[in-house]
Each structure stands twice: as C-alpha cells, then as structure tokens.
C-alpha positions in Angstrom: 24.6 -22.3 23.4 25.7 -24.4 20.7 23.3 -26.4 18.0 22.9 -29.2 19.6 21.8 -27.7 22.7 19.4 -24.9 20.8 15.9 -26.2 20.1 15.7 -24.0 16.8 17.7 -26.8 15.5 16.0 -29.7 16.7 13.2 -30.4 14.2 9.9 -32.0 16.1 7.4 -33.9 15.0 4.1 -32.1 14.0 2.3 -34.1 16.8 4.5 -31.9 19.3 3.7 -28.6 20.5 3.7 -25.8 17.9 5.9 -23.6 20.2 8.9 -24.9 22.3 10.4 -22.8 25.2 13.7 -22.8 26.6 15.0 -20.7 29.4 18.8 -20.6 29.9 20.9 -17.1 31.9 18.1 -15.3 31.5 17.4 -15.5 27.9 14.1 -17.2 26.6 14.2 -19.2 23.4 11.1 -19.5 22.0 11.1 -21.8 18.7 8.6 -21.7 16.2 8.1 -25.8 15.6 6.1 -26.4 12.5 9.1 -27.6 10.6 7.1 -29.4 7.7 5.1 -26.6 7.7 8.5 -24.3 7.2 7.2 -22.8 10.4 4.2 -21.0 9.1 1.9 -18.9 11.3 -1.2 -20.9 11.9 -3.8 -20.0 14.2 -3.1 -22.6 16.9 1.0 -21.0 16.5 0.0 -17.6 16.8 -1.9 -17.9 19.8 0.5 -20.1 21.9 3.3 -17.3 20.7 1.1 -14.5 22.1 0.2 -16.3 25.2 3.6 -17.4 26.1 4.5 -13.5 24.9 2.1 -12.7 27.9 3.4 -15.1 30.8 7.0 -13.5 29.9 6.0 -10.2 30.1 5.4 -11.4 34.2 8.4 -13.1 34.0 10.9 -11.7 36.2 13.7 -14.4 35.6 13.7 -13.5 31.6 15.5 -10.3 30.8 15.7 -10.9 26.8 13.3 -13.3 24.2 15.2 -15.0 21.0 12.4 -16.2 18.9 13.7 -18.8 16.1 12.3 -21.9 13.5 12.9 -25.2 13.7 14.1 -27.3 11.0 15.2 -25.7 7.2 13.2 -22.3 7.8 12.7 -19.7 10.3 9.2 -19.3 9.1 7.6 -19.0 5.7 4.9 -16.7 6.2 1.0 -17.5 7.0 -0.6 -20.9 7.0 -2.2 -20.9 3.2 -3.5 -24.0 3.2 -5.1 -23.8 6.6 -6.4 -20.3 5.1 -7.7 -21.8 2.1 -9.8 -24.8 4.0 -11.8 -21.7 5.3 -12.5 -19.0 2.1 -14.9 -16.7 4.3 -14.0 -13.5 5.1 -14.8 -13.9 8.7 -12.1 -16.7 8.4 -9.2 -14.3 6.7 -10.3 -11.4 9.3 -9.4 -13.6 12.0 -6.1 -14.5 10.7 -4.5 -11.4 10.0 -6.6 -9.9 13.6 -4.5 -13.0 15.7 -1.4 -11.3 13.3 -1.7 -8.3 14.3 -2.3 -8.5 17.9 1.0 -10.9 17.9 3.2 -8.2 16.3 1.7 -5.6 18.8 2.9 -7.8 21.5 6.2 -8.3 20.2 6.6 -4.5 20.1 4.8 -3.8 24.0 6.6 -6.7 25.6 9.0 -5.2 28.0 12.1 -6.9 27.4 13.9 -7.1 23.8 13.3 -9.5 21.5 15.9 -11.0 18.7 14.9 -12.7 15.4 17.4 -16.0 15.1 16.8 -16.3 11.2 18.2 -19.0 9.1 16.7 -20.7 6.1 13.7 -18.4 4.7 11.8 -15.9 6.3 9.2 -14.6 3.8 6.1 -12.9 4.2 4.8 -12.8 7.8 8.1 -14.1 8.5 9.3 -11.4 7.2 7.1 -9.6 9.3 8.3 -11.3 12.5 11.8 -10.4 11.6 11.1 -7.0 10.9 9.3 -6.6 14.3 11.6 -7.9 17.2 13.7 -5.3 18.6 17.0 -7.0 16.9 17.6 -9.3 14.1 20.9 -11.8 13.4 21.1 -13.9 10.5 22.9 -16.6 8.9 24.9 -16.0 5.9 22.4 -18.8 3.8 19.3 -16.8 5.0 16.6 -15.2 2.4 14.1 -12.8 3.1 10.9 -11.8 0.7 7.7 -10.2 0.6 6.5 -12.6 -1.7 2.3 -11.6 -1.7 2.5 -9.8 -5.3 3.3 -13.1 -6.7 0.5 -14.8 -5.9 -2.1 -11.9 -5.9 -1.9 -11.0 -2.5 0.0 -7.8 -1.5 1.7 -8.2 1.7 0.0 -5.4 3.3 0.3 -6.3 6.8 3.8 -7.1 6.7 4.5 -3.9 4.6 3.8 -2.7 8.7 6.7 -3.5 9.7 8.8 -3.9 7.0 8.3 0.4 6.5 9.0 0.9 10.0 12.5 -1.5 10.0 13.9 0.1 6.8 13.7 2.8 3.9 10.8 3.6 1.4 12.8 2.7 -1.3 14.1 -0.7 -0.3 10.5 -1.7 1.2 8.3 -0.8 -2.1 11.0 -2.6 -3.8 10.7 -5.8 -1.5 6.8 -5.7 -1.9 6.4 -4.8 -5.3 9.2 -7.4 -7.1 8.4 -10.0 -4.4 12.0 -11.3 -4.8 14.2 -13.1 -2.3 17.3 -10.9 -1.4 20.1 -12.4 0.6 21.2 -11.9 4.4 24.2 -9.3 3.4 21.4 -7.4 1.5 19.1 -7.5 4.3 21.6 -6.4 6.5 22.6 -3.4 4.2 19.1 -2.1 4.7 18.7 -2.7 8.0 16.6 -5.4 8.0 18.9 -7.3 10.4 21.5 -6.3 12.0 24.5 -8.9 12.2 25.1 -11.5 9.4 27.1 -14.7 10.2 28.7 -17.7 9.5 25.6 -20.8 10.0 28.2 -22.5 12.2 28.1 -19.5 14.3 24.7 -18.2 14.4 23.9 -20.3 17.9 26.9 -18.3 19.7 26.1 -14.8 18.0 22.5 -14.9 19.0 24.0 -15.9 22.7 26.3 -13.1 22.7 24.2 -10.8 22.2 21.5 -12.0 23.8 24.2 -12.1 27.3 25.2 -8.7 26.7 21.4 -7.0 27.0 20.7 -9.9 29.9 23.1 -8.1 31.7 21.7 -4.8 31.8 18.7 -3.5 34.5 15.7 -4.9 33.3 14.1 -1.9 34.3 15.9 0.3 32.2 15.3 -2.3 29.0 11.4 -1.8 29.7 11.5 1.7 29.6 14.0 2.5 27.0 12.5 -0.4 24.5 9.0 1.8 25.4 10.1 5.2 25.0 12.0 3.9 21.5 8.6 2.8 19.8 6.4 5.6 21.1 9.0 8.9 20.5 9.3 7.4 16.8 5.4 8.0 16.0 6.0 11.6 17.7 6.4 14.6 15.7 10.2 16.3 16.2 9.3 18.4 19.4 6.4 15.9 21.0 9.6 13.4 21.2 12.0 15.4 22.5 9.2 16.3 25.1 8.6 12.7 25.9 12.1 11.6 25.9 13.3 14.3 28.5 10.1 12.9 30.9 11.4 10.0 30.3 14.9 10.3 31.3 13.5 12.4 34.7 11.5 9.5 35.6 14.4 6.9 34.5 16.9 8.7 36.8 14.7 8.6 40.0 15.4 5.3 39.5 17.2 3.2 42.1 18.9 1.3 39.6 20.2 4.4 37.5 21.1 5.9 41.3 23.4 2.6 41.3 24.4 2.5 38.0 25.8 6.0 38.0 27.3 5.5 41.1 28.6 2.1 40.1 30.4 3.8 37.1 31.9 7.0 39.9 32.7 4.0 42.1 34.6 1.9 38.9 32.8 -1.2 40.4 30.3 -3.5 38.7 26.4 -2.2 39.3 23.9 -4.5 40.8 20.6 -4.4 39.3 17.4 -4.7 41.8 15.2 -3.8 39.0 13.7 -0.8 40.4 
C-alpha cells in the first residue's frame, strides 16, 4: 500500500470522524485522525478505538490490525486540554479508566496488532506503541515519556513501556522525559524495524501480509498464550505452554499445516 493509498497519510479535517478504517488483504488499518490535535487520545477517540477493537475481534475477514496517525504525528499522548476543561478527579479517573481498558483490548484482541509510527509518539502514544504486538518506525520518528516535565509522571504508560523493554532503559525514558530517536528505540526494543519514511507504507504491508497469511487460529492462541505465560512464574509457564501446544495440535489447522509441510504443498487454513 503506498501513501497515497494509506489513510495514515491523508490528514482529515477535525469535523471528520476521529477514527478511520480501512480494510485491504485482510489487514485493518485503523488511523487515529485528530491531526491538529497530533492525534491525541480524547475521550470520544478512545472509545471509537475500543469499540471498533471489539467489532474486529468478530471479524473473520481481518487476520492482522495496523493502527497509525494521521497527519505530522502518530499520536502525542492524552488530550490535556480536553483534561484541563474538566479539573475533577471524577473527570481524570475516567480518562486514564477509558485508557486502560483500550490498552487491555489491544493486548486480548485475537489477532496481532502493529504500531505504524512516524512523527512523535509521546506519552500515551508511547503507550500505544509499546502495547500492539509489533512496532515499525520511520527513521524521523521520536518517542518520550514526557510526564516528569510537566509534573505528571507517566505512570500508566510506564505499564507498558516495563513490559516492552528493560528496567534500565524505561526508568531512564520516564525519569529524563527526553525524546530518543527511532534507531534508539529500536535498540531497546521498543520497535522492532526502523525504516526509510518513503518506505514505511510498504514495510508495514509486508509484514503485515506475512502474519495475514498464517491460520488465524493459531495467531489467537499463540498471541494469548504469549501475554499470559509472561506473568507466569518459570514452571506455571512451562505448564501452561505445554496445554497449550496439546490443545493447539488437536487442531484441524495444525493437522493441515503439518501435513502440508510432509506433503511440501502450501496449507489451507479453515481456521479451526
């Protein structure tokens, strides 16, 4: 998919829909579309993000999500201004409660999720980076924690930012608050692929093609069993893992798969 056809690239007008959709080989592009906003997470954005979240977790025709920005940023974090208008703590509860569940459904949505980043992603976009299941940036992209600096420690994106990378490099994010580049964030696996802006469009669509055209069954449960044998103890996930596996090759799509691969023909997922 090149730019022109991407709607991450296609600034809208704030009038439009906070959230645009795109469905194209099985891969749904869902693009954050505050762009004079830099894409920040307000309450009405949040919710259609969830919600659509929801419908593609029934989705049968959507084997992987790419979630991206238009305009200059991926996304620059919460709505402050909308968050100021309302300076009740019933108001601030609600904001990082609509966070939180959105992050949780990121992680429990059965199919895998990329991060298209360009521009900035600071903050809770940070956060949404450091959440989806994969991450590919463009060269020019930034990334920060930026809270401290404005009194504010980013606690809830400290979340996921601990669970993506090291100690080390996460205290250091949140405590300086400073930007670090996309070959940084790469180097402590805060993304995984870094590339030219020209080519971000096609990298994102590689990859994306590549997991598409796996068993959508098998994505569910391995993307599961990844996220709930990394808050096990040592011998809890081996336990779970080997259930896992047992049920996973009862499967009629490993039963094909396998015999696909004896066969040396191409499998044909019925996803089940």
């Amino acid at each position: 998919m090149g730019q022109q056809g991407n709607p991450a690239m296609n600034a809208q007008p704030e009038t439009d829909p906070e959230l645009l959709r795109a469905d194209r080989d099985g891969v749904a592009w869902l693009t954050l579309n505050r762009p004079a906003a830099r894409n920040s997470l307000s309450l009405g954005l949040m919710a259609a993000l969830e919600a659509e979240l929801a419908h593609i977790a029934e989705d049968s025709g959507v084997q992987v999500v790419v979630l991206a920005g238009a305009g200059p940023a991926f996304c620059a974090g919460h709505d402050l201004r909308e968050m100021r208008a309302r300076p009740e703590r019933a108001a601030y509860a609600e904001v990082f409660e609509a966070c939180s569940r959105l992050m949780l459904r990121i992680v429990r949505l059965p199919k895998p999720v990329i991060a298209r980043v360009h521009g900035i992603a600071t903050a809770a976009g940070c956060q949404l980076v450091a959440t989806c299941d994969l991450a590919v940036a463009a060269e020019t992209a930034r990334f920060a924690t930026p809270g401290v600096n404005i009194g504010l420690f980013c606690s809830t994106p400290m979340v996921a930012l601990t669970r993506a990378i090291g100690r080390k490099a996460a205290m250091e994010m949140l405590l300086t608050g400073e930007l670090i580049d996309a070959a940084r964030a790469r180097e402590i696996g805060l993304v995984n692929r870094v590339v030219p802006d020209a080519a971000l469009d096609a990298a994102v669509m590689a990859l994306a093609g590549q997991i598409a055209s796996k068993s959508p069954l098998t994505l569910a449960i391995g993307k599961e069993a990844f996220y709930r044998q990394a808050e096990c103890d040592l011998e809890a996930a081996y336990r779970y893992a080997a259930e896992t596996m047992t049920r996973n090759m009862l499967a009629r799509d490993a039963e094909e798969g396998i015999d696909a691969f004896l066969g040396k023909r191409t499998p044909v997922w019925t996803g089940t």
